[in-house]
C-alpha positions, 0 to 999 in steps of 0.5 A: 762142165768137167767132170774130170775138172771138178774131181781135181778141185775136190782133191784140191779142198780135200789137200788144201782146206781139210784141217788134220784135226778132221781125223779127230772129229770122226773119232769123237763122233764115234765115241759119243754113240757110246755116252748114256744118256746123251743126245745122240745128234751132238756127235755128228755136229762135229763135221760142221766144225770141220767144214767150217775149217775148210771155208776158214781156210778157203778165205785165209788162203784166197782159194776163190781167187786161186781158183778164178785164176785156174782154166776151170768154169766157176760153176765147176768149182762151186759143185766142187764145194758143193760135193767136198762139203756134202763129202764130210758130211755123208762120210761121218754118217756111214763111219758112224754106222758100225759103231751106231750098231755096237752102241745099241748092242752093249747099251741094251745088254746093260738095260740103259734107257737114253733119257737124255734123247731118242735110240741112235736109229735111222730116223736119227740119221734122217734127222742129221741128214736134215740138219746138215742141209740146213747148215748148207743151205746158209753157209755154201751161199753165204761163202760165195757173196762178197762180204762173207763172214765165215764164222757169223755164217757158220753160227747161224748154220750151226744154229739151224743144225741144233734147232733139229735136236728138238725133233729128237725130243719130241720122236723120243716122247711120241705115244699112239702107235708113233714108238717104232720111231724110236725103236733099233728093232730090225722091225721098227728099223725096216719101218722107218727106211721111208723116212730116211729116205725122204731125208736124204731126197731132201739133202740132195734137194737142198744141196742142189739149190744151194749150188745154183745160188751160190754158182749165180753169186760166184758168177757176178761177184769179184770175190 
């Protein structure tokens, strides 16, 4: 494998298939930290929508079979994917960061309580991180089989991606010793680095399967 390869097929996805509006998601994502009273994970859905664009545009153009034409190994434009899509995905999170810190500031300065969900800490990241492995798991596989429908399957990865926003209600209503979880104090903060973590070992994880389920199915199917 090519690494040198795989780079030029990312910046294929990233001038090809990312939709300008991408630019606009971060922004919203960004903007919604700032919302009282409102679950925090809806922000970040907005990368799926984006993603979602680019296999939209991937089946619209025929990128699979572009790609099969050019001197690259299959396998190298599925990591290519693989790596463009979880690209998104940790660049609206680490974008988010900054504006997540400033949120806390103000929000606690005017004494608000989010009543709608949890505080935007780690855990809500690590809560995201799962989510979007969720979504990858069903719509990275599913665009490299045959009969790929690319908004059935991005439904049902959005899906699974909102079925974690329940974990956010429960972390917010957790009694017995478990508050820290939901606490933005650098205390409660350096508590839950475990967490997220293990988190982010389990996006990669599931990324990786991901990869070889789709690399097998890209490997046999004519698409």
């Amino acid at each position: 494998m090519s690494f040198s390869n795989v780079k030029n097929l990312i910046r294929k996805d990233l001038g090809l298939l990312s939709h300008p509006t991408v630019f606009l998601f971060l922004f919203l994502a960004c903007g919604m930290l700032f919302i009282p009273e409102y679950p925090r994970p809806v922000g970040f859905f907005y990368a799926l929508i984006a993603i979602m664009n680019i296999f939209t545009l991937d089946v619209q153009g025929k990128d699979h079979e572009f790609s099969g034409l050019l001197p690259v190994q299959k396998r190298e434009s599925v990591l290519a994917r693989v790596l463009t899509v979880a690209l998104y995905e940790i660049a609206l999170l680490v974008i988010t960061v900054p504006f997540a810190v400033l949120s806390n500031m103000l929000i606690s300065k005017l004494g608000r309580v989010n009543h709608a969900g949890m505080n935007t800490n780690l855990i809500l990241y690590a809560i995201v991180l799962l989510g979007y492995a969720a979504y990858n798991i069903i719509v990275i596989p599913g665009a490299y089989h045959k009969q790929f429908k690319v908004y059935f399957k991005s439904f049902v990865g959005m899906l699974a991606f909102s079925s974690f926003i329940g974990f956010e209600i429960l972390v917010r209503n957790l009694k017995g010793g478990l508050e820290y979880l939901n606490g933005t104090s650098p205390a409660a903060l350096t508590r839950q680095i475990p967490f997220l973590l293990g988190a982010a070992a389990m996006f990669v994880i599931v990324n990786v399967i991901a990869y070889f389920i789709a690399s097998r199915r890209y490997e046999k199917a004519e698409i």
